[in-house]
C-alpha positions in Angstrom: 97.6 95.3 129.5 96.5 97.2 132.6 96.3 94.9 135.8 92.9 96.5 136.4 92.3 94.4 140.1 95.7 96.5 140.9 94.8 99.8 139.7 91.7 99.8 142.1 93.1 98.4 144.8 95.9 101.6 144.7 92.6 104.1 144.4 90.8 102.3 147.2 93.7 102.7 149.4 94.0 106.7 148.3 97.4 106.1 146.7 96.7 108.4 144.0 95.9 111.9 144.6 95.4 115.1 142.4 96.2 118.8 143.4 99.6 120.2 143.2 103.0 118.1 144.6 106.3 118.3 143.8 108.5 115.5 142.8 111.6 114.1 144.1 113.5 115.2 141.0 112.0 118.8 141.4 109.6 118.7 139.0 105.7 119.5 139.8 103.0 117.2 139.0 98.8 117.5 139.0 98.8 113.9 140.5 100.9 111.7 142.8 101.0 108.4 143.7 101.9 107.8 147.3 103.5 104.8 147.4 103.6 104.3 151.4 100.0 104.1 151.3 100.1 101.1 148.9 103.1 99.7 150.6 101.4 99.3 153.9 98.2 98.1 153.0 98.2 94.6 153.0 96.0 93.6 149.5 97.8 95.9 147.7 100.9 94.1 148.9 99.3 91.0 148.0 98.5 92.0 144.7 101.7 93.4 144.1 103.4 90.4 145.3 100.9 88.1 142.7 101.7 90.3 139.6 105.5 90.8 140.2 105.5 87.0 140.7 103.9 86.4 137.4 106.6 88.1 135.8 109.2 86.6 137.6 110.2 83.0 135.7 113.6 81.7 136.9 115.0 84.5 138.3 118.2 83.7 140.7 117.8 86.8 142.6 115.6 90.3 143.5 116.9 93.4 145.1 115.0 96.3 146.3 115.6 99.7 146.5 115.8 100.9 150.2 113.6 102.2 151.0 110.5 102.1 149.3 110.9 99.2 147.9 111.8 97.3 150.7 108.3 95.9 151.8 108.0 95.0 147.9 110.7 92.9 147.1 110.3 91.2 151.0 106.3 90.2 150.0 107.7 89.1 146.6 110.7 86.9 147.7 108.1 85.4 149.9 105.8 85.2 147.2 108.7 83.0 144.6 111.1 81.8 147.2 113.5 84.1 145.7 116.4 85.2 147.7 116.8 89.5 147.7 118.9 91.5 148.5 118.7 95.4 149.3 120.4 98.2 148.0 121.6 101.2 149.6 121.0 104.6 148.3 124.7 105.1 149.7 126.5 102.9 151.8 126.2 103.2 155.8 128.6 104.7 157.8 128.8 101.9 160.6 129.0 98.1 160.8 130.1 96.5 157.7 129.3 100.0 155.7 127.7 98.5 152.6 126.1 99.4 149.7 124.4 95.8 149.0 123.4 94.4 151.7 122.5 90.4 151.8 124.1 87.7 150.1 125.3 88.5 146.2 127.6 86.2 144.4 129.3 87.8 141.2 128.0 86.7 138.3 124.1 86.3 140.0 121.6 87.6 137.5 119.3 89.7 139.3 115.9 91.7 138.7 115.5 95.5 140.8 112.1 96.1 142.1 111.5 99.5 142.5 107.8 101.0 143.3 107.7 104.1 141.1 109.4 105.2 138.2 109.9 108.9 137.1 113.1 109.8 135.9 114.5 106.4 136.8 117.7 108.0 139.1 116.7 106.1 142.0 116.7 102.4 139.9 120.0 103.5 138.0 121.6 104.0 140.9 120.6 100.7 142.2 121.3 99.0 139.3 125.1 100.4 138.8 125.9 99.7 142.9 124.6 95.8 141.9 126.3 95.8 138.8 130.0 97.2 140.6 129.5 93.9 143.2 129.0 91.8 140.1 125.9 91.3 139.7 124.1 90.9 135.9 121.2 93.1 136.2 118.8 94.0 132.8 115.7 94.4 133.9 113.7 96.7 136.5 110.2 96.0 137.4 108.1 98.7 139.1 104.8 99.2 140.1 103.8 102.1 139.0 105.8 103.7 135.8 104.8 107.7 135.6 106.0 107.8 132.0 108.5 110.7 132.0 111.9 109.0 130.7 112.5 106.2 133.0 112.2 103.1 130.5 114.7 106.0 128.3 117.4 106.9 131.0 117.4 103.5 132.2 117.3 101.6 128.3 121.1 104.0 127.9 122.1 101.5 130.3 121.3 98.5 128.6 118.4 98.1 131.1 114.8 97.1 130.6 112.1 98.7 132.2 108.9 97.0 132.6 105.8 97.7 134.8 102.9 96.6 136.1 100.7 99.5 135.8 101.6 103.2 133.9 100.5 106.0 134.8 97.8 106.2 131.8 96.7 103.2 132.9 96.2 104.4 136.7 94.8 107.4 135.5 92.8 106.5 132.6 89.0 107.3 133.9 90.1 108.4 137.7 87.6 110.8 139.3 89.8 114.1 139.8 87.2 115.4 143.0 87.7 112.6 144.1 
């Protein structure tokens, strides 16, 4: 079921726009979704925050993918009182050069909060750094799933995907001259 307060508060903040963009995979699109304009407007945080809660029973531990999905998981651990922790597209090259960073004890079941899903690189990724420090991760929950072989690429991996809103969803009804 569509979170329909969600889905206008991402088209009042101009997150989703039509014309012609290219992906981060290199694919084209007719519409994007621009997640840094949802990520830094405070009730779609909020709302984000609500609905990720509400999805998040018992779970020991979040993790975000840098760096979009930084301000996400942050609202959301405030949200539950869930410890997070980040992860690193690739581990820094200073300091204590990790991949993970915050606290992560092997065997800690963990969900990855991710903000949009296309081809679901960017959450397998995350997903396979947690899972070398020993973490038990199944699930990813996004924001936004685009519907192009995410919840496929990342069920090979024995991973569920699960969103709050899909792109039909998002789109269903949006004003294109707008």
């Amino acid at each position: 079921m569509a979170n329909d307060e969600l889905i206008e508060a991402l088209r009042a903040a101009d997150a989703v726009q039509f014309g012609e963009f290219e992906l981060s995979h290199g694919g084209t699109s007719n519409y994007y979704v621009d997640k840094y304009l949802f990520e830094t407007n405070p009730d779609c945080l909020r709302l984000i925050a609500e609905a990720f809660a509400a999805e998040l029973d018992g779970v020991e531990k979040l993790a975000g993918v840098a760096l979009g999905a930084v301000p996400l998981v942050a609202v959301t651990a405030a949200e539950t009182d869930t410890p997070y922790v980040i992860a690193r597209k690739k581990a820094k090259e200073y300091g204590t050069a990790k991949r993970i960073e915050g606290r992560l004890e092997e065997g800690e079941e963990v969900v990855v909060l991710e903000d949009i899903a296309t081809t679901g690189n960017s959450a397998l990724d995350a997903v396979e750094a947690l899972r070398e420090t020993g973490a038990v991760v199944n699930r990813v929950l996004v924001v936004v799933d685009r519907q192009e072989g995410a919840a496929e690429r990342l069920a090979e991996a024995d991973v569920e995907l699960d969103s709050l809103v899909t792109a039909e969803d998002l789109l269903a009804d949006a004003d294109e001259s707008a």
